[in-house]
N, C-alpha and C positions, 0 to 999 in steps of 0.2 A: 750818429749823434747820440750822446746819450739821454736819458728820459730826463726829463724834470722834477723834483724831486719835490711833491706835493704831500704827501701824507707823512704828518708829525712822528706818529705812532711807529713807522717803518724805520725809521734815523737810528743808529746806534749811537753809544755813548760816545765814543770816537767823533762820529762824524755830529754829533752836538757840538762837541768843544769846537772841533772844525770849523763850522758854520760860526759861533759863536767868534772865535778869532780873526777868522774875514771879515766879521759884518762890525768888529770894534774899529777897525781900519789899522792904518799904520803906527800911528802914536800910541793907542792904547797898547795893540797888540804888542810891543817891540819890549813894552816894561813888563808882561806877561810872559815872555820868552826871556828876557834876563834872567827871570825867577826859576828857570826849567835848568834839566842837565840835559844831557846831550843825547840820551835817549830818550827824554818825553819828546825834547823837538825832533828827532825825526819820526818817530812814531805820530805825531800830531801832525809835521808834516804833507809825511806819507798818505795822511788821510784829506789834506786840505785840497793836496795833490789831485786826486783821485775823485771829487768831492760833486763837478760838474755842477749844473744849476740846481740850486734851490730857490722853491715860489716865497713871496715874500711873507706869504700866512704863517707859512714853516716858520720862518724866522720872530713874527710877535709870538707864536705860542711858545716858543724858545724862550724870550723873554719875560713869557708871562711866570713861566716855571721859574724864573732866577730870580722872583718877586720884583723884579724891575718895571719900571715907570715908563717901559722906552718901545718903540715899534719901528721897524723898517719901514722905509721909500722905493722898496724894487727889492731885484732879486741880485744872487750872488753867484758869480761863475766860479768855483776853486777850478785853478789849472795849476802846473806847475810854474807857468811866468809870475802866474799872482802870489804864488807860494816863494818864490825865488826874491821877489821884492819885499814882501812883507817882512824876510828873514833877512835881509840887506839892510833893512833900518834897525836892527840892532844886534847885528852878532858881525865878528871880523869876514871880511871875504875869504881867508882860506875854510872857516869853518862852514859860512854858508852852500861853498862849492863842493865839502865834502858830504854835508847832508843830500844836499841836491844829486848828487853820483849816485849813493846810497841807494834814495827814495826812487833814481828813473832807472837802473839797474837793478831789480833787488835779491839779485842772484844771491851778490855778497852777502847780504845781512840776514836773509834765510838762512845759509851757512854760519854764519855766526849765532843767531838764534838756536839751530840744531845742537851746536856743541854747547850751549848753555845750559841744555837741557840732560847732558851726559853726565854721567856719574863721574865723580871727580880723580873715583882710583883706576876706572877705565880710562880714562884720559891720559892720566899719569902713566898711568903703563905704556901707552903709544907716544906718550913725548919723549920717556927717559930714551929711547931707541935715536931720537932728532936732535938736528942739529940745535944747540941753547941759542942761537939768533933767530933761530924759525919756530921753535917755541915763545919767546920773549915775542913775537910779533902775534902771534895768536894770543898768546896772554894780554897783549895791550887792547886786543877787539872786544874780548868777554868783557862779561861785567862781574867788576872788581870783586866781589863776594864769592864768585865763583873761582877766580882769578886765585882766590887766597885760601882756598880749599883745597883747589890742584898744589899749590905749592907748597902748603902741609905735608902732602904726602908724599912728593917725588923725593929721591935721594938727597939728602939736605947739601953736597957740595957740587950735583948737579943743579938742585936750587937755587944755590948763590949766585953759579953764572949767569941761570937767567939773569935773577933780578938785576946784577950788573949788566946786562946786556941791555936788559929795561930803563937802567937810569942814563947809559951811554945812547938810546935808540936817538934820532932824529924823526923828522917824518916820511912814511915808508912810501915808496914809488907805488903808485896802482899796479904799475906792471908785476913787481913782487908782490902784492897782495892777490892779485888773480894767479899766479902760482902759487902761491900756499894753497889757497883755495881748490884750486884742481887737484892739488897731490891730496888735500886730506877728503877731498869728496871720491878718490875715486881709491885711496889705498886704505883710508878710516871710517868713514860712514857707509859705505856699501857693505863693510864685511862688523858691522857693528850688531845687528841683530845675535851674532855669535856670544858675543861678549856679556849681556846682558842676562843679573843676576838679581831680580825682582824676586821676593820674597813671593807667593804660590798664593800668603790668605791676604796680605797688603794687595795683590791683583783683584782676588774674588770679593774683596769688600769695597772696592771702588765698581766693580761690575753690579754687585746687589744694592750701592747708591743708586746706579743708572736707572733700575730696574725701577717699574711701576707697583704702587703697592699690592697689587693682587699676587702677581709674579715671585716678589720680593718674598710675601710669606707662604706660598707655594712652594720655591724651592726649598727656604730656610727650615719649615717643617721637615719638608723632605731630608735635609741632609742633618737635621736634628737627628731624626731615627738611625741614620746610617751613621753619624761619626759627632756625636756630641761634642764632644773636646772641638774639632774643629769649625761647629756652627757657633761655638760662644766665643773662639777665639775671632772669626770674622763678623759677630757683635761688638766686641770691643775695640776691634776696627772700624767699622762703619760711623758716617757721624750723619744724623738726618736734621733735617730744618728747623725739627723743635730742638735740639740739642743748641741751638745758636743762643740758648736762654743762658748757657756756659758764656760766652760775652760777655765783657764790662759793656757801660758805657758810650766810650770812649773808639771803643772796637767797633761798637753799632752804627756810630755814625761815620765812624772811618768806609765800614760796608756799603752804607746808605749812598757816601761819595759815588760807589762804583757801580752799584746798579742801577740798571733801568726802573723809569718809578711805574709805566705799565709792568713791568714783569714782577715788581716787589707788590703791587696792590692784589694781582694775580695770586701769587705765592702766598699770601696774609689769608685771601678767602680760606685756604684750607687751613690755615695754623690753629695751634693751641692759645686757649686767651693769652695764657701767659707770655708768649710768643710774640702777638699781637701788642700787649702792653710794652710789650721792651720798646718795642720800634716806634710806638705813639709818643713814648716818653721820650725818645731821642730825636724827632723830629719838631722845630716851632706848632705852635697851636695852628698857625693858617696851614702848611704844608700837613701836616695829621688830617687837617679837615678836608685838605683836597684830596687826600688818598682815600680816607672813606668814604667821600661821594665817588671816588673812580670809582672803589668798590662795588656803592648800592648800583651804579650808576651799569657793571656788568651782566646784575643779575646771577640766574643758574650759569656755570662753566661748568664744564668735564674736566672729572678727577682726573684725568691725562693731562691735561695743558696745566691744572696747577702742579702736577707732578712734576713737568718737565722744567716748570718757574725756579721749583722749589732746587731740584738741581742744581741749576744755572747759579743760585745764590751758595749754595752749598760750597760750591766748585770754587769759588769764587771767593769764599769765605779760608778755604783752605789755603788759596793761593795766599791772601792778605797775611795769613799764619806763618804760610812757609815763609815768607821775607820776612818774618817779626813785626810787621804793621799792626798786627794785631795779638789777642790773646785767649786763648782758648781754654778756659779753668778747666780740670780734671774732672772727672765723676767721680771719680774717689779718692786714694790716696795722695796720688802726686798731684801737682799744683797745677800741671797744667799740658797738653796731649805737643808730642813733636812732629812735626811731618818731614 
């Protein structure tokens, strides 16, 4: 049986929305999933799914953070039946059947995940070799962005067929989807390490993000003496937590969306004022004033755990970039860094 899930502090952002979806019930929830595509709900699914009892305290201090007025009556079981009905009051049944596959097998969507995360001219290279109807069936799982990168690149009138294969598809048999899946798990992603063409200081400048600051300027000295040229160029790589002062706005709260507010109060104790101001100005005056009582409220922490925060936000900040959600001005001449 799984444990109870009693302490606020330990909930991911995920299983916040989670909790918070179950405990709106069916009618709220169903106008909340209208407004989603089709991978927030099964990503939020997935998590409703998996989700087991929460105590009902969990749930008002949930509430108390969405400045809402409102507290639960009991606790909440996510399983996948309460997940399967909740998403029955407003999506069609073939779509809810196919989230549901997804979320209690998640062989598939692992594998799809994996190849989202594949360089789009490695990809291309292993589809132009495929059949264009078993490429058009992988192209309709990615996500579309990525979908339209691969098809940039492949030969433009093996191209075409796909996308006419794409506009001709119907919906594809699970049985033929677990075959695509097993041919490209065992004849493309196992010999993929091969292929992989990662730039050598874009590696070592996300390794010297990970790094602790002791570490960070221990090495960096180090390889200053030994190869100048390449310790500045994996400074102009690296992006560290006060560099988020590069941010609009607009970007900050977009960030604030995504992280955890213990790990950003955490993150804040170490920052620069100026740092600190962006994120007071971007948050209402009540939520500013709860983060700095979180603040006073930890005391002394170790420069480890806000290093680790400050990551977390980093990583996090780069991802919002990568998709264009966000924006990241330049230190100098250009407007603004690509990832």
């Amino acid at each position: 049986m799984a444990r109870v899930k009693d302490d606020y502090r330990s909930l991911s952002g995920q299983q916040k929305a989670a909790v918070f979806m179950l405990s709106l019930g069916t009618e709220h929830s169903s106008r909340l999933f209208a407004l989603m595509d089709d991978d927030e709900i099964r990503e939020l699914s997935q998590t409703m799914a998996a989700l087991g009892t929460v105590n009902a305290s969990v749930i008002e201090r949930l509430y108390v953070d969405f400045a809402d007025q409102l507290s639960s009556s009991g606790s909440l079981v996510g399983s996948f039946d309460s997940t399967e009905r909740l998403l029955k009051e407003s999506l069609p049944p073939e779509r809810v059947h196919q989230i549901m596959e997804e979320i209690r097998g998640p062989a598939g969507r692992t594998m799809w995940d994996k190849l989202g995360n594949v360089n789009e001219a490695v990809l291309a290279n292993y589809f132009k070799n495929e059949y264009p109807q078993t490429v058009a069936v992988v192209m309709s799982k990615i996500r579309p962005d990525h979908a339209a990168r691969v098809l940039s690149v492949l030969p433009e009138n093996f191209a075409m067929e796909v996308v006419m294969r794409m506009l001709r598809m119907e919906a594809v048999q699970k049985e033929v989807l677990d075959h695509v899946e097993r041919t490209l798990r065992t004849e493309f992603m196992t010999n993929l390490a091969r292929t992989s063409r990662r730039d050598s200081h874009e590696m070592m400048a996300e390794i010297f993000n990970n790094l602790d600051r002791s570490a960070e300027n221990r090495f960096m000295t180090a390889l200053e003496e030994r190869n100048r040229e390449s310790a500045d160029r994996i400074k102009q790589l690296m992006f560290t937590f006060d560099d988020l002062i590069r941010v609009d706005g607009s970007g900050i709260q977009t960030l604030l969306r995504q992280v955890e507010k213990d790990q950003l109060a955490l993150a804040l104790k170490g920052a620069s004022d100026d740092v600190k101001n962006l994120f007071f100005q971007n948050m209402s005056e009540r939520a500013g004033k709860m983060m700095q009582e979180d603040m006073e409220a930890m005391g002394p922490v170790r420069l480890r755990d806000v290093d680790e925060a400050q990551a977390s936000i980093v990583a996090t900040a780069k991802a919002l970039a990568e998709s264009g959600e966000i924006v990241i001005a330049g230190g100098g001449e250009d407007d603004e860094l690509v990832y």
